[in-house]
C-alpha positions as CSV (number, residue, x, y, z in Angstrom):
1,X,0.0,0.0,0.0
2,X,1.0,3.1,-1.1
3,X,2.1,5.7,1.7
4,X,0.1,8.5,0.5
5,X,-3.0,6.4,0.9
6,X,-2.5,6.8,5.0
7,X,-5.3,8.3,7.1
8,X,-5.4,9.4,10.2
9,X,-9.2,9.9,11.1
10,X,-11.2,10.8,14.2
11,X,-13.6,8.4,15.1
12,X,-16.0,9.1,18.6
13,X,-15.9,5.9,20.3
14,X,-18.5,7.2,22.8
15,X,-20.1,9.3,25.1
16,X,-17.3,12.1,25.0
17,X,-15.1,9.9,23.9
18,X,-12.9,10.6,21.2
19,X,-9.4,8.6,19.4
20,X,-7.4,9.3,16.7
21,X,-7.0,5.9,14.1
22,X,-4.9,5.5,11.2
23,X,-6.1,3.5,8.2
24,X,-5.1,2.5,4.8
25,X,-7.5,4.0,1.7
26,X,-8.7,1.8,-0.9
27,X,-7.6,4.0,-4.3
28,X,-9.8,5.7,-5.8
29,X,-11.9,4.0,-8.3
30,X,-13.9,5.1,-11.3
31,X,-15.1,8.3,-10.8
32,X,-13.4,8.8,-7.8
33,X,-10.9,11.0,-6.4
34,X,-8.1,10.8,-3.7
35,X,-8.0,14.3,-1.5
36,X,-5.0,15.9,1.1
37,X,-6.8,17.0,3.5
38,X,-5.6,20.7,4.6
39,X,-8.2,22.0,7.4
40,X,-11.4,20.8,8.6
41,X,-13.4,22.8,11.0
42,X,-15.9,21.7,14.0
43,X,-18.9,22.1,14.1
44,X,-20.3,23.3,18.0
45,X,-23.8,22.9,16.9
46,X,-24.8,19.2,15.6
47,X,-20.7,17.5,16.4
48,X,-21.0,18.0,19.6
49,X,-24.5,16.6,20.1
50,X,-22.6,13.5,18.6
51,X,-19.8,14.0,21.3
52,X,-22.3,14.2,24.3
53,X,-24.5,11.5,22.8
54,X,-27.7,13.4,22.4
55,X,-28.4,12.4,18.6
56,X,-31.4,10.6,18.4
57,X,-30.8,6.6,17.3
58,X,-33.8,6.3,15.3
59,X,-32.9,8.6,12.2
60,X,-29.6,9.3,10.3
61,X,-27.3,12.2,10.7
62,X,-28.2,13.8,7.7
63,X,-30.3,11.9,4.7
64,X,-28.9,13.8,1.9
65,X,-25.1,12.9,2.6
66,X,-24.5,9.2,1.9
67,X,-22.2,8.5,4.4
68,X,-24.4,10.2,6.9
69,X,-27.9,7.9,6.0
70,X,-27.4,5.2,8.1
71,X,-28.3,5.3,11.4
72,X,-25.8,6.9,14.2
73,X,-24.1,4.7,16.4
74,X,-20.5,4.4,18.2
75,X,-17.8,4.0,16.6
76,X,-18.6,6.9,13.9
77,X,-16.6,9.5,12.3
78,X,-18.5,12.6,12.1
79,X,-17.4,16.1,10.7
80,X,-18.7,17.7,7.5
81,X,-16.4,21.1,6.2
82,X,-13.5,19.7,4.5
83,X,-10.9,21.5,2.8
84,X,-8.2,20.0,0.7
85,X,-6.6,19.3,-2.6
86,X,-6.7,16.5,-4.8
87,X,-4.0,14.0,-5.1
88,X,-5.0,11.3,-7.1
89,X,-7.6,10.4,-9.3
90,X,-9.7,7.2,-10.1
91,X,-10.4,5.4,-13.9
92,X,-12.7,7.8,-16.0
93,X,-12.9,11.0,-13.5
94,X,-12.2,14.1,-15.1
95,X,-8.3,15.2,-15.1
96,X,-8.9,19.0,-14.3
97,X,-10.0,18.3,-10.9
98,X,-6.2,17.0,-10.4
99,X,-4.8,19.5,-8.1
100,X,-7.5,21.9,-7.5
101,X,-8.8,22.9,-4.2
102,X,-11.9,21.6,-3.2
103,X,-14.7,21.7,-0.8
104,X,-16.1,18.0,1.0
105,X,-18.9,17.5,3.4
106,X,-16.9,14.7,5.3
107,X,-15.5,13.6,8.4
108,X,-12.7,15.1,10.1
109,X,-9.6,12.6,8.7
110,X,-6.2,14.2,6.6
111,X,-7.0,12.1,3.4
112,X,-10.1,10.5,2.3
113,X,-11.5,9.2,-1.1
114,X,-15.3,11.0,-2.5
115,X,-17.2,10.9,-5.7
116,X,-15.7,13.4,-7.7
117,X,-19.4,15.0,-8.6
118,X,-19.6,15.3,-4.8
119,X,-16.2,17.9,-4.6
120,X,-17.1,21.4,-4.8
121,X,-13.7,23.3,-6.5
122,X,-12.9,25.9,-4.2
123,X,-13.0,29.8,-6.2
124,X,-9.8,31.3,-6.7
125,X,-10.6,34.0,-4.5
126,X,-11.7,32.5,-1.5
127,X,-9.0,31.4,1.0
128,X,-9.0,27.8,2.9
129,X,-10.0,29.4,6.1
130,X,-12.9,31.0,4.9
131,X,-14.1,28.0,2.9
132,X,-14.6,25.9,5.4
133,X,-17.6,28.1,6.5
134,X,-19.5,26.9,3.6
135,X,-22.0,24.9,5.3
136,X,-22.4,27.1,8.2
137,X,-22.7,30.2,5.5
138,X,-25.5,28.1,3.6
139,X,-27.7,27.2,6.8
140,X,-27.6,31.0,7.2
141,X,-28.5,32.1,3.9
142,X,-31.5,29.1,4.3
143,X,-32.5,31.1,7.4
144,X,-32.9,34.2,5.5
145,X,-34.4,32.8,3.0
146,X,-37.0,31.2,4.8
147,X,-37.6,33.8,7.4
148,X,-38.0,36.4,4.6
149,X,-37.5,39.6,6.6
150,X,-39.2,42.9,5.4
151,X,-38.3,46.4,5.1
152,X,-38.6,47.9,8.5
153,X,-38.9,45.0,10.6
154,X,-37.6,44.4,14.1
155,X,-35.5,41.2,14.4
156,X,-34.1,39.6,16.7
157,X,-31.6,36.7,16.4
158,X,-31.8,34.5,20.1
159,X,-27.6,32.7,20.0
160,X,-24.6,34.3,18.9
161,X,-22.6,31.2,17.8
162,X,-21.2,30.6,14.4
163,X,-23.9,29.8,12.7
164,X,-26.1,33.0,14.8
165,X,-23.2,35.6,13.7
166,X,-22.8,34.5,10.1
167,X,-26.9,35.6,10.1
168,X,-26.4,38.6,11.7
169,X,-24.2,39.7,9.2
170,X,-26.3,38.5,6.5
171,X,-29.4,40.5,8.4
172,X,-27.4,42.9,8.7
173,X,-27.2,44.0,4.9
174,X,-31.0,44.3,4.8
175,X,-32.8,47.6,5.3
176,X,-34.3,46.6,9.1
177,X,-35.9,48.5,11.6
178,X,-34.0,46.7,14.4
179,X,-31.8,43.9,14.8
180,X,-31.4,42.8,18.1
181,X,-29.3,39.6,19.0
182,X,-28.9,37.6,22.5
183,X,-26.0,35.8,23.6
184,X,-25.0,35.4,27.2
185,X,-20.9,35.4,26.1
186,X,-19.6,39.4,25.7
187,X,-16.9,37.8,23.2
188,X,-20.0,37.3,21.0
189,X,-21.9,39.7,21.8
190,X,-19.2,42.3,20.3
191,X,-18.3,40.3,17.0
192,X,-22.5,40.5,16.5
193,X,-21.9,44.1,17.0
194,X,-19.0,44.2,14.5
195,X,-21.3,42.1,12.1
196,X,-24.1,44.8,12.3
197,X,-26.1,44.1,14.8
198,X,-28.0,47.2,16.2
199,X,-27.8,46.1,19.5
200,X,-26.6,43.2,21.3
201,X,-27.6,42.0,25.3
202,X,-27.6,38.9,27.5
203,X,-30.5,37.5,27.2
204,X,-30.1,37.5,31.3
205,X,-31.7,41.2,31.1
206,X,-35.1,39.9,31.1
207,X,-37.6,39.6,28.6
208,X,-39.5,42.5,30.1
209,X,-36.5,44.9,29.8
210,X,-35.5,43.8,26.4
211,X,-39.7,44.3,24.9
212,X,-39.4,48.1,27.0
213,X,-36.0,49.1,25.4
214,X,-36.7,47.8,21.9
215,X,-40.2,46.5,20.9
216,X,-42.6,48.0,23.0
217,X,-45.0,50.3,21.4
218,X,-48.5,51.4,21.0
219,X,-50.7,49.8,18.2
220,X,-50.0,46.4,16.5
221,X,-46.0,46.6,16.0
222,X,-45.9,45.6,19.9
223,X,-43.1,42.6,19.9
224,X,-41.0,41.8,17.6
225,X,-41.8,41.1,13.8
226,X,-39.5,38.1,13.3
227,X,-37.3,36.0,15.7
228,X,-34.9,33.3,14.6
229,X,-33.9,30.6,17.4
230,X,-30.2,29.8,17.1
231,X,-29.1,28.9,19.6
232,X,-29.4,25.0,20.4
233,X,-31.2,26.1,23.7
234,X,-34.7,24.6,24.0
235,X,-35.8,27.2,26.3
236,X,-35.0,29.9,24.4
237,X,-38.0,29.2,22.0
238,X,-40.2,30.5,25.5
239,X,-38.1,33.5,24.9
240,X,-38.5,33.5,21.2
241,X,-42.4,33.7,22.3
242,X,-42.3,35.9,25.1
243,X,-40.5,38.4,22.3
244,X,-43.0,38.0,19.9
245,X,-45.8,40.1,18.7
246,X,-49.1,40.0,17.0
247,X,-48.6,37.7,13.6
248,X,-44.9,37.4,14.6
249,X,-42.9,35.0,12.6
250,X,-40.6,32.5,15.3
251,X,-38.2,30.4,12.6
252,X,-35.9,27.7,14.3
253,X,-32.8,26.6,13.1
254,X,-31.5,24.8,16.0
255,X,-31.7,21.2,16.4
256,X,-31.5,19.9,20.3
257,X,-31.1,16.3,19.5
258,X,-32.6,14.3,22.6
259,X,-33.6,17.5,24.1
260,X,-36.8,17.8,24.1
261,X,-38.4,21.6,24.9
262,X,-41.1,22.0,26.7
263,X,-42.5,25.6,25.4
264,X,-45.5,27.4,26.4
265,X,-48.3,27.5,23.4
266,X,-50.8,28.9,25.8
267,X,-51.5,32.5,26.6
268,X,-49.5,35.0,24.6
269,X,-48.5,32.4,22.1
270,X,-52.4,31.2,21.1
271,X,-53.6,34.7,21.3
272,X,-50.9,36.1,19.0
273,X,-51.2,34.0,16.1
274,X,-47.4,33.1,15.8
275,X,-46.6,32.1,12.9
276,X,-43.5,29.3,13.9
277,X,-41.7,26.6,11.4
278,X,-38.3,24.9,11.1
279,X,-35.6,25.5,8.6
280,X,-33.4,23.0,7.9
281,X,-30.7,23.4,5.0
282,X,-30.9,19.9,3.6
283,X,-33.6,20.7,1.3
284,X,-34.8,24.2,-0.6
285,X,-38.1,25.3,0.8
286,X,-41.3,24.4,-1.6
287,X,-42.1,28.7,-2.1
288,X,-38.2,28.5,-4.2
289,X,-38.4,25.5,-5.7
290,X,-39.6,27.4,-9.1
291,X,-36.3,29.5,-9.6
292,X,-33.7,28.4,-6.9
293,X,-31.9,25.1,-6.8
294,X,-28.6,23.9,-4.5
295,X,-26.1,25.3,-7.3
296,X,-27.7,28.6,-7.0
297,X,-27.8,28.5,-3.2
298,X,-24.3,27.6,-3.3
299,X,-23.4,30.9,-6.0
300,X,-25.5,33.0,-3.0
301,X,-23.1,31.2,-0.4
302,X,-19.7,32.1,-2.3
303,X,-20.1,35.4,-2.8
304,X,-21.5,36.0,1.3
305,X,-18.6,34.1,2.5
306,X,-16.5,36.9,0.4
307,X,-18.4,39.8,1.8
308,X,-18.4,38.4,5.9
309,X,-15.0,37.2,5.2
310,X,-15.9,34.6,8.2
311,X,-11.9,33.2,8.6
312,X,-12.1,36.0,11.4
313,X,-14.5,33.9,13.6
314,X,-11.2,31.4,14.0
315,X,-10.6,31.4,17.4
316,X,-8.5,28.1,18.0
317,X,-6.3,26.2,15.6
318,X,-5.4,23.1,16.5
319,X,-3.9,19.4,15.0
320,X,-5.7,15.5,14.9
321,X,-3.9,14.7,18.1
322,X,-5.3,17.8,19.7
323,X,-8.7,16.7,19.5
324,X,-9.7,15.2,23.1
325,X,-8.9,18.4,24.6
326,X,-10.6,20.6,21.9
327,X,-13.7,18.8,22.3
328,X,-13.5,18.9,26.2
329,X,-13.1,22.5,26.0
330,X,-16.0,22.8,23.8
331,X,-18.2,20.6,26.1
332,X,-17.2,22.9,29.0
333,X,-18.8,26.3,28.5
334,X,-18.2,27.5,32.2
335,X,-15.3,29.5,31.6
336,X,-16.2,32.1,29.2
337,X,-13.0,33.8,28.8
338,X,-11.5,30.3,27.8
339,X,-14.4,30.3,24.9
340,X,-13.8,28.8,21.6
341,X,-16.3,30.5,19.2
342,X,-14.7,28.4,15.5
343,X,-12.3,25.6,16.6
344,X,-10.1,24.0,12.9
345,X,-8.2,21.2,12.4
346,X,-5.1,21.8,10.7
347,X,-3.0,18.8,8.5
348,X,0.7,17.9,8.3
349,X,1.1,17.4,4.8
350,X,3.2,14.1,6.1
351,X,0.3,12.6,7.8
């Protein structure tokens, strides 16, 4: 076997459990391609329900991603933005993609073997750092999509992660009336204010003090006009609610795994009409399905991840045999001044 087709891959082994393995690569077949793997980032939101073991058994990780269909269960490798640059190719696959820089959805490893139609090349103009923000960029640009914000609206974006920041600065290019985000870490809470956020507060204030300062007004624009929930919490959907107004639109992007919320539908919540639904980025919503597919979804993403320039979210950069201690950090969220907001793997081009 040839040395270059050596892995080392992270595989959870269990409940916060993680090793480091190294394996050999079959070589890429027909239509196949072999790639180096340069940086791969973690995900806080949906990898580390897979390190604490709060992803349900019963359906699979993600059912548009073939290696992510069948059902989750330790040992798994996990991970899913991939950067790198293609080494080798199999029979029949088209030589241009030899040495180009390409995008993956796949687990966290420094070489792996993909479908060459399921490699995304990488645009010229966009560096490593901020390409790995590609599937984090396209759940926000779902967001806004489905949340369709208005002219003049008042907005307010409950979790200031990754995901919560990237919308904020998409929100932020859109004529608003407000937009108001809520994270309990300052470190966030100023990068959301860098993004564009009019304001930014711990959602410790109160409800009460937040609807006073910002929502509260005479006629029907009481409460907020649209509230996304992003931030993996389940109670803060009772705070998406309590912020809400007449008609209000609540859309939630988090996923709590094994969670499950219990949110009160009674009172303010059945008198006001919300309007509340899910967004998930797997799939296009039915209202686009006319004029927008994934490629043009992907175009959209491109060109946001060149105007947020995201790479500056990058808080910790660490290697493979790092990895225990990242994700122990990450479990941890106690000490915020330790707090890692975009944690990447980084590759030895020997390994």
């Amino acid at each position: 076997m040839s040395q270059s087709l050596l892995a080392r891959q992270l595989w959870f082994t269990g409940h916060r459990e993680v090793v480091c393995r190294e394996d050999e690569l079959a070589p890429p077949a027909a239509g196949e391609a072999l790639v180096r793997t340069c940086c791969s980032a973690i995900s806080a939101g949906t990898e580390l329900l897979v390190y604490r073991g709060k992803i349900p058994r019963e359906m699979p990780l993600d059912s548009t991603l073939g290696h992510f269909q069948e059902l989750p269960d330790y040992p798994l490798q996990y991970g899913y933005a991939c950067v790198g640059i293609v080494e080798a190719l199999g029979p029949d696959t088209h030589p241009a993609l030899l040495g180009k820089r390409v995008f993956s959805f796949q687990p966290h490893a420094s070489r792996f073997v993909a479908r060459a139609d399921a490699l995304m090349p990488i645009p010229d103009d966009v560096p490593d750092e901020a390409a790995i923000f590609l599937p984090n960029m396209e759940t926000a640009v779902n967001l806004v999509q489905d949340g369709a914000p208005m002219i003049g609206e008042n907005v307010v974006v409950l979790g200031q992660g990754v995901v919560g920041l990237l919308l904020t600065a998409l929100l932020a290019q859109h004529p608003l009336g407000n937009l108001l985000t809520l994270d309990a870490l300052p470190q966030r809470r100023a990068q959301s204010l860098k993004f564009g956020a009019t304001a930014s507060e711990d959602p410790g204030v109160g409800v009460n003090a937040l609807q006073t300062t910002y929502f509260l007004s005479e006629g029907p624009a009481e409460g907020a006009d649209l509230i996304y929930e992003v931030s993996g919490a389940a109670a803060a959907l009772d705070t998406a609610i309590a912020l809400s107004g007449f008609d209000s639109r609540i859309v939630v992007g988090s996923w709590y795994g094994t969670s499950e919320p219990t949110v009160a539908l009674g009172g303010k919540a059945h008198r006001n009409r919300l309007r509340i639904s899910t967004s998930q980025v797997s799939t296009l919503a039915s209202s686009l399905g006319g004029r927008w597919d994934k490629r043009r979804r992907y175009e959209t993403v491109w060109r946001m991840i060149r105007r947020a320039q995201p790479q500056q979210l990058i808080s910790h950069r660490v290697s493979l045999d790092e990895a225990a201690d990242i994700y122990r950090q990450l479990d941890n969220k106690k000490d915020s001044s330790a707090h890692i907001l975009q944690a990447v793997f980084y590759y030895n081009e020997d390994n």
